[in-house]
MMTF fields as JSON, N, C-alpha, C and O atoms, coordinates in Angstrom:
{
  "mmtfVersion": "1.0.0",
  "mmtfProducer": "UNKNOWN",
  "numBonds": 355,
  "numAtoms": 356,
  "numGroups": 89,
  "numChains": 1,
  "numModels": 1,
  "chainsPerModel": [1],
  "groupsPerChain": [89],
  "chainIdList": ["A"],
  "bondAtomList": [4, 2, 8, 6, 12, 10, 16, 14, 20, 18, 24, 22, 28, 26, 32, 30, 36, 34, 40, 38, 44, 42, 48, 46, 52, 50, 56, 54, 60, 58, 64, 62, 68, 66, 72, 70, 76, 74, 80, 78, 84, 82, 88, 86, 92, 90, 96, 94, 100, 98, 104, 102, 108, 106, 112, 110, 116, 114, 120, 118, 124, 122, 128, 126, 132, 130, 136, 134, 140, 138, 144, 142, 148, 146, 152, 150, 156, 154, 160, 158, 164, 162, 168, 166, 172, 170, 176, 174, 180, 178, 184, 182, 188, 186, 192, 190, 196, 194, 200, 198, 204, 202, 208, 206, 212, 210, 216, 214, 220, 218, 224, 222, 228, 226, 232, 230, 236, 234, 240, 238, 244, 242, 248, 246, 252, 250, 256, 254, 260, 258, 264, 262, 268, 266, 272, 270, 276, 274, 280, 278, 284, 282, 288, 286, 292, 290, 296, 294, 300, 298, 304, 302, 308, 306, 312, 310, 316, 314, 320, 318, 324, 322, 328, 326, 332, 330, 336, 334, 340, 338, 344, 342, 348, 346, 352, 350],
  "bondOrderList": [1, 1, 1, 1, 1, 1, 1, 1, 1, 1, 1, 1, 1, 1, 1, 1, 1, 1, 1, 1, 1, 1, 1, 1, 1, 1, 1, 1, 1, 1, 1, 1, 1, 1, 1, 1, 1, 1, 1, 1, 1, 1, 1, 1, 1, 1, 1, 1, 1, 1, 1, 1, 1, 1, 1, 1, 1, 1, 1, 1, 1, 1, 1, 1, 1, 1, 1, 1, 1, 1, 1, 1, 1, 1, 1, 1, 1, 1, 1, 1, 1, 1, 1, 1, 1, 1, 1, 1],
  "groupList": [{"groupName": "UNK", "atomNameList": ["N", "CA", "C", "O"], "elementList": ["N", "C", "C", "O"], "formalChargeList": [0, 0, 0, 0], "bondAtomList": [1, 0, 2, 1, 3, 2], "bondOrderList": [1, 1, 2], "singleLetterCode": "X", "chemCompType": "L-PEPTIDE LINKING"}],
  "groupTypeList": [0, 0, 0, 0, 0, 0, 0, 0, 0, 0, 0, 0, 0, 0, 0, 0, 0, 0, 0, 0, 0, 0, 0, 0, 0, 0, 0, 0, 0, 0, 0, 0, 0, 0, 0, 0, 0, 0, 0, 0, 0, 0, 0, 0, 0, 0, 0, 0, 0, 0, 0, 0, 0, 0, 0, 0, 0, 0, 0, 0, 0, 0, 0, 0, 0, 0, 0, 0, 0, 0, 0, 0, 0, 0, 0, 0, 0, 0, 0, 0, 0, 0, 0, 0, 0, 0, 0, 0, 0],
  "groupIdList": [1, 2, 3, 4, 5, 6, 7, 8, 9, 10, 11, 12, 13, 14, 15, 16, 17, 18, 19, 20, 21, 22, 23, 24, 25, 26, 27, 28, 29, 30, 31, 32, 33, 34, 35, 36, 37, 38, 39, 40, 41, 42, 43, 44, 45, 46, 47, 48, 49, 50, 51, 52, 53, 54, 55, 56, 57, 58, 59, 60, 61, 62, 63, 64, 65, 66, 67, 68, 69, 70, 71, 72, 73, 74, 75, 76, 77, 78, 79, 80, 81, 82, 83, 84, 85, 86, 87, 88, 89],
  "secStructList": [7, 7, 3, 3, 3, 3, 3, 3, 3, 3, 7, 7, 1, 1, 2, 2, 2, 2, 2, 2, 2, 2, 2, 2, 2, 2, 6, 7, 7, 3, 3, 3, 3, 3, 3, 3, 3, 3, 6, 6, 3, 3, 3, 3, 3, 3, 3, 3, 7, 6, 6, 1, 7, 1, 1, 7, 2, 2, 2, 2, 2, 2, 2, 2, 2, 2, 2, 2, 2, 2, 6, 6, 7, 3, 3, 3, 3, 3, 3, 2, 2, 2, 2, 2, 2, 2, 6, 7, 7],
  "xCoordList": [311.643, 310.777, 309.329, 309.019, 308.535, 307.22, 305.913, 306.074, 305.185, 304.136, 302.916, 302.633, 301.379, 300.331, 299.336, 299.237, 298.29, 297.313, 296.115, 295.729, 295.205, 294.26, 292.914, 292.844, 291.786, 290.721, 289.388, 289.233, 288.217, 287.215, 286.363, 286.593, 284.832, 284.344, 282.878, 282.98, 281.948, 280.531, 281.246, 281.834, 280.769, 281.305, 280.289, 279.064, 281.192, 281.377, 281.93, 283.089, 281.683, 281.92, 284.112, 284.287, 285.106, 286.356, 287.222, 288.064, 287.096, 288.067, 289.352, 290.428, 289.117, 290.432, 291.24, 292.464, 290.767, 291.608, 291.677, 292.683, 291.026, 291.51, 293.04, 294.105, 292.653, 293.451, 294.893, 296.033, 294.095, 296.186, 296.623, 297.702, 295.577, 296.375, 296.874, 297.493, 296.624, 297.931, 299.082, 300.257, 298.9, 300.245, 300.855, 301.565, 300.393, 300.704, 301.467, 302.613, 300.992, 301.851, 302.61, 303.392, 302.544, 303.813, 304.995, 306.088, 304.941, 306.064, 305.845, 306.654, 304.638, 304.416, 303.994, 302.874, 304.2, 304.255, 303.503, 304.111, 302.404, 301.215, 301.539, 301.732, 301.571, 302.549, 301.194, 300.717, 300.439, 299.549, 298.251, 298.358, 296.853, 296.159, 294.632, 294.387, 294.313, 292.883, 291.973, 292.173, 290.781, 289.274, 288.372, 288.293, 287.464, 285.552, 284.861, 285.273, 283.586, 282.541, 281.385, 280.819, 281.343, 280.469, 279.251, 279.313, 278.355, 276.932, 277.061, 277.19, 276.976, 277.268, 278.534, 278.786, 279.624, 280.712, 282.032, 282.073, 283.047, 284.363, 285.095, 284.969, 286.091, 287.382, 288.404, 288.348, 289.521, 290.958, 292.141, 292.426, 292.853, 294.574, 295.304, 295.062, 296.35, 297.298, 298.409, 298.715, 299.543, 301.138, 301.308, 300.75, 302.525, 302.893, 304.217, 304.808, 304.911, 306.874, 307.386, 307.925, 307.059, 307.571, 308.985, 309.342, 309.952, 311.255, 311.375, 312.073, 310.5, 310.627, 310.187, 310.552, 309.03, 308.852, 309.152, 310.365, 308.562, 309.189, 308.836, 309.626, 308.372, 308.212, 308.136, 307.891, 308.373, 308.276, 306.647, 305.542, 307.253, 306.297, 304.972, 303.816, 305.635, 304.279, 303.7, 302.682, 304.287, 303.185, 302.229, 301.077, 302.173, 301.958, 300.443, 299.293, 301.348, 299.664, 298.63, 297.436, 299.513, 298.356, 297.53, 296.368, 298.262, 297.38, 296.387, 295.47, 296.495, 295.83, 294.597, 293.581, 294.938, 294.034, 293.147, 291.96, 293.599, 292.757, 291.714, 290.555, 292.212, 291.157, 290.064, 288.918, 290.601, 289.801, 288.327, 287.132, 289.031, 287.849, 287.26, 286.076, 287.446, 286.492, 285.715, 284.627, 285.987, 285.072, 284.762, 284.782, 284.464, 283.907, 284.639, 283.941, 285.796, 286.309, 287.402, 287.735, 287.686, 288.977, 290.153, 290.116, 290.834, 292.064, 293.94, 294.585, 294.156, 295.712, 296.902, 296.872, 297.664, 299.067, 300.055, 300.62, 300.312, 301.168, 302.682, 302.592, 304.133, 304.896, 305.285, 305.436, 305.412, 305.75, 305.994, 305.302, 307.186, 307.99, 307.008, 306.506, 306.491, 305.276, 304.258, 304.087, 303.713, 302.607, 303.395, 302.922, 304.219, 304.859, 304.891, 304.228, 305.759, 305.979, 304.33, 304.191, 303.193, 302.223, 301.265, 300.332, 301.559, 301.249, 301.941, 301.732, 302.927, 303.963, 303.595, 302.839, 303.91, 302.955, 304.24, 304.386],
  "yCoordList": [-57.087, -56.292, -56.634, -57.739, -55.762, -55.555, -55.253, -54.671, -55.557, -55.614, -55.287, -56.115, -54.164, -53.665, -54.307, -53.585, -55.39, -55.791, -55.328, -55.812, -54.503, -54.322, -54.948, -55.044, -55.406, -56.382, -55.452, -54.881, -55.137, -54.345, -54.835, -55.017, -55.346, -55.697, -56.619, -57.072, -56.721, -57.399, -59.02, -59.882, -58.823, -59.937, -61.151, -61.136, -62.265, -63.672, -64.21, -63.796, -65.463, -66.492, -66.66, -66.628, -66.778, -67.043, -66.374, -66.838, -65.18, -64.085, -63.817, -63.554, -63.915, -63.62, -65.167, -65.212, -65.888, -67.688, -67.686, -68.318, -67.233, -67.169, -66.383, -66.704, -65.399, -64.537, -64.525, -64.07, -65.314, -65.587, -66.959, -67.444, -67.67, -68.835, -68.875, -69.861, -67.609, -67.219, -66.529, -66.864, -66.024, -65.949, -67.286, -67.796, -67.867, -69.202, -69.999, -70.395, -70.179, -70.842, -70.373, -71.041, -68.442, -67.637, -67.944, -67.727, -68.408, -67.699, -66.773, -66.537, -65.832, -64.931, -64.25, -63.823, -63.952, -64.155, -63.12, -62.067, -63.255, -62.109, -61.528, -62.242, -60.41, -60.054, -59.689, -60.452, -58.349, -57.548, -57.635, -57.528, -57.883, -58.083, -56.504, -56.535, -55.993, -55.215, -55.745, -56.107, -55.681, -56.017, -55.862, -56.287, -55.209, -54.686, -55.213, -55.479, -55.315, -55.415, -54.095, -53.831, -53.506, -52.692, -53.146, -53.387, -53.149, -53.435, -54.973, -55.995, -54.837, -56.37, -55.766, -56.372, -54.491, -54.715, -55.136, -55.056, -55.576, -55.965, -55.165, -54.535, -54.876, -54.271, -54.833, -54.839, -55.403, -55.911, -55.182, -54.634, -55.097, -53.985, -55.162, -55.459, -55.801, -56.473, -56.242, -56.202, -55.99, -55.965, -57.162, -57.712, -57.83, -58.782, -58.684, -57.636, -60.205, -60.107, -60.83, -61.929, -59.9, -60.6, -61.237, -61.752, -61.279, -61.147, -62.467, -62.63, -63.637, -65.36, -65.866, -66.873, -64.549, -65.114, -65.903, -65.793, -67.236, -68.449, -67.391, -67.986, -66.626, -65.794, -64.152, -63.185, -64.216, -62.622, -61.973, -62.491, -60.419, -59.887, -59.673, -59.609, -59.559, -59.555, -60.707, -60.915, -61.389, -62.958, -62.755, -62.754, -62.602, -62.17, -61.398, -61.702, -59.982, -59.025, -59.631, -59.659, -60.308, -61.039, -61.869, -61.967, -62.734, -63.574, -63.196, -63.976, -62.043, -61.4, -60.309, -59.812, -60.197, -59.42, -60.199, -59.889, -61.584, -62.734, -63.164, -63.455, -63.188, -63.471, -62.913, -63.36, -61.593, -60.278, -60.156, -59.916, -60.412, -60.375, -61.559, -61.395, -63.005, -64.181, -63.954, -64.53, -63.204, -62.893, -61.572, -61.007, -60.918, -59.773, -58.842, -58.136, -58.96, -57.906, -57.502, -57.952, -56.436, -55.544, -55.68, -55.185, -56.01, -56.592, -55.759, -55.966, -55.245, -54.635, -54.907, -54.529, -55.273, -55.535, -54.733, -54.82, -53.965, -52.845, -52.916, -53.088, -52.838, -52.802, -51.635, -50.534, -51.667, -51.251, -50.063, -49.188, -49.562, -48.567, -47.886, -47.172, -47.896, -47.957, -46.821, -45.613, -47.718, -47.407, -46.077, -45.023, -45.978, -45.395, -44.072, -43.136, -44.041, -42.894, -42.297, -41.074, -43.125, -42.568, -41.715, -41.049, -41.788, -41.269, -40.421, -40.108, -39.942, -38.966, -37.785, -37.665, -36.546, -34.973, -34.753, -33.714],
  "zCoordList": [77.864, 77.017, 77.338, 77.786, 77.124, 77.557, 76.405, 75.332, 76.689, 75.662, 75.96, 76.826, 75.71, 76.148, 75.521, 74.529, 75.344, 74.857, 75.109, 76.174, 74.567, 74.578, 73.996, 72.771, 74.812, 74.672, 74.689, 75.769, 73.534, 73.84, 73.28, 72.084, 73.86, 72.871, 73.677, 74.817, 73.069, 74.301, 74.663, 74.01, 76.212, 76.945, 76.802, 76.926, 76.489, 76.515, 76.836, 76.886, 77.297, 78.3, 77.593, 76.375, 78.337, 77.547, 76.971, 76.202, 77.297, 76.562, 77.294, 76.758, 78.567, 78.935, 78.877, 79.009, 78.755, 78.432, 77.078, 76.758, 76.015, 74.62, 74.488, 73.96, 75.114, 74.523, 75.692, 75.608, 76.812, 77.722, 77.312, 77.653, 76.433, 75.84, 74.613, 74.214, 73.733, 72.464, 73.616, 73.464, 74.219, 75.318, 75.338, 74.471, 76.675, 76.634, 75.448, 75.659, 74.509, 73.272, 72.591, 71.914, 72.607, 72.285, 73.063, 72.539, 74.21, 75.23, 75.876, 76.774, 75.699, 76.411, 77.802, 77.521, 78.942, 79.897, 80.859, 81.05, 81.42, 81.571, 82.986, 83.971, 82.99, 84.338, 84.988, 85.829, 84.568, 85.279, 84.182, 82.961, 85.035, 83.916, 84.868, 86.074, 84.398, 84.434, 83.395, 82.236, 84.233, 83.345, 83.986, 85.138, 83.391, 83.639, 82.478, 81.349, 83.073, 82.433, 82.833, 83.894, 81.623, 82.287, 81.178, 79.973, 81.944, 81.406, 80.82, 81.494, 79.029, 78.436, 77.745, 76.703, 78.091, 77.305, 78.211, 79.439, 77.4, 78.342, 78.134, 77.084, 78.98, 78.559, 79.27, 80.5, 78.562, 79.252, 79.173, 78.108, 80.117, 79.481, 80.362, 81.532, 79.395, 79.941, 79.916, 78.724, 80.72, 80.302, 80.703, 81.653, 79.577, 79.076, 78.895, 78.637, 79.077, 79.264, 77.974, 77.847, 77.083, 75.38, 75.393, 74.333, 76.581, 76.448, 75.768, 74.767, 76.484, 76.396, 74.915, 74.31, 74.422, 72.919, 72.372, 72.193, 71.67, 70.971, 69.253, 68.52, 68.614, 68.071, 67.677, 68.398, 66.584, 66.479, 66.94, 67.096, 67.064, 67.794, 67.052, 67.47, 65.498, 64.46, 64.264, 63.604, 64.782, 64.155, 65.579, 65.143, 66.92, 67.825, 67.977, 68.295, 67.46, 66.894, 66.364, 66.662, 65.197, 64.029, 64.393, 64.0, 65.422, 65.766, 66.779, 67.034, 67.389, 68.59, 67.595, 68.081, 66.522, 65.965, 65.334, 65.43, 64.416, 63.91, 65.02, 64.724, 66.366, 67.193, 67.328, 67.377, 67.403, 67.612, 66.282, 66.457, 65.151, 63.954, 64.281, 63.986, 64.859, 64.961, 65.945, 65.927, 66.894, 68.412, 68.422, 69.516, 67.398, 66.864, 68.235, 68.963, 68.373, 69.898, 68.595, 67.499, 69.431, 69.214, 69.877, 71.004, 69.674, 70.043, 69.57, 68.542, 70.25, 69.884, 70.487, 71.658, 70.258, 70.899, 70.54, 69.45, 71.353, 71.351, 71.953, 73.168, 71.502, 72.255, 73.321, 72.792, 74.274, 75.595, 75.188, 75.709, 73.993, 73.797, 73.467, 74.335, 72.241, 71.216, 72.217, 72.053, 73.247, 74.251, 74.847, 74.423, 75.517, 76.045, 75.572, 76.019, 74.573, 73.163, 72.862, 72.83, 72.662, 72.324, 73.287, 72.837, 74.58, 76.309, 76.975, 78.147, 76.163, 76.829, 76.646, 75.682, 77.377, 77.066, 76.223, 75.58]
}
């Protein structure tokens, strides 16, 4: 199983190590990662291998979104299916 994280938000020094080290301590396993900076903003899209999870997928979000309000970024974790279903014509 698969998982879409989305990262948006003015760039600072650590965002992509914040946010692949709640991976890291989930179990979560970062397959393919994209990221720009355009100007002073960031943007990240990661797919991610939820299969290994030491947790559920909502404690997961939460904690990916708690980040998101402390580092004033926007932050979403989306499951695969989820993403999928919402991109289809």
């Amino acid at each position: 199983m698969r998982a879409v994280i989305t990262v948006i938000g003015k760039d600072t020094v650590g965002i992509l190590h914040k946010v692949s080290g709640i991976c890291a301590r989930r179990g979560v396993n970062v397959v393919e990662v994209t990221q720009s900076v355009l100007q002073d903003m960031f943007a990240m899209i990661m797919l991610v291998d939820i299969s290994g999870m030491t947790s559920d997928f909502s404690t997961l979000a939460d904690e990916m979104s708690e980040l998101g309000k402390t580092e004033s970024l926007a932050i979403h974790c989306m499951h695969e299916d989820i993403f999928n279903s919402m991109h289809k014509i």
